[in-house]
C-alpha positions in Angstrom: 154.5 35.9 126.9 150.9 35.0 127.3 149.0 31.9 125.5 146.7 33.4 122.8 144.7 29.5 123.2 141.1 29.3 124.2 140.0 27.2 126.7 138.6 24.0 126.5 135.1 25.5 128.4 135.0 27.4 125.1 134.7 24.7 122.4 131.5 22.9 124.6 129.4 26.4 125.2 128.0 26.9 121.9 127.0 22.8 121.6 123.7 21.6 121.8 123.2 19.8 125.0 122.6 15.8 125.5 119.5 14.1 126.5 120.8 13.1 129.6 121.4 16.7 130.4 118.2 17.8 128.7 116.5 14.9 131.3 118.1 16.0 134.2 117.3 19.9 133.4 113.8 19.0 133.1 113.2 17.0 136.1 115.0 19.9 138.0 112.4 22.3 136.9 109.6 19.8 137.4 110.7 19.4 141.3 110.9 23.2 141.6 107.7 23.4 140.0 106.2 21.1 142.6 107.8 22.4 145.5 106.2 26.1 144.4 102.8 24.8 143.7 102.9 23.0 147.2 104.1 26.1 148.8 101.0 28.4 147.7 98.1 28.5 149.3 94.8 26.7 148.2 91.7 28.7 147.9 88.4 26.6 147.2 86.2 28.2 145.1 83.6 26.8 143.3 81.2 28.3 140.6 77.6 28.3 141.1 75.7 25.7 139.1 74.2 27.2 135.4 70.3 28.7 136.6 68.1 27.5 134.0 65.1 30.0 134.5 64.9 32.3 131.6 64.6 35.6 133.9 67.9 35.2 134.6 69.2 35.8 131.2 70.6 39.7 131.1 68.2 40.1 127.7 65.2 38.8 129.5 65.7 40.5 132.8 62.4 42.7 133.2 64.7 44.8 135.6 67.2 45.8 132.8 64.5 46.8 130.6 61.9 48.5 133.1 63.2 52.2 131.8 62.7 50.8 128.2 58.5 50.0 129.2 
């Protein structure tokens, strides 16, 4: 006759775990994390700086209006 008695595995899956194993989980993704960001490629790209000159603000870009003159 078989045992009708759960494992012991059972009794622990449904439990919250510790902070040690929290700790450990965490720093396991953090490595992965860092090895993946490592791994990719750089691209440098940079932004233009801000123009200041009012012409090149869409509204007051006599090119956008020129059909409207």
């Amino acid at each position: 006759m078989r045992s009708q008695a759960t494992p012991q595995a059972a009794s622990a899956q449904g439990a919250a775990p510790t902070a040690t194993e929290q700790r450990a989980r965490l720093l396991a993704l953090l490595d992965q994390c860092q090895a993946r960001d490592q791994a990719a490629p750089r691209h440098n790209c940079y932004l233009a700086p801000a123009s200041t000159s009012p012409l090149d603000e869409p509204a007051t870009d006599p090119a956008r209006w020129q059909g409207f003159i």
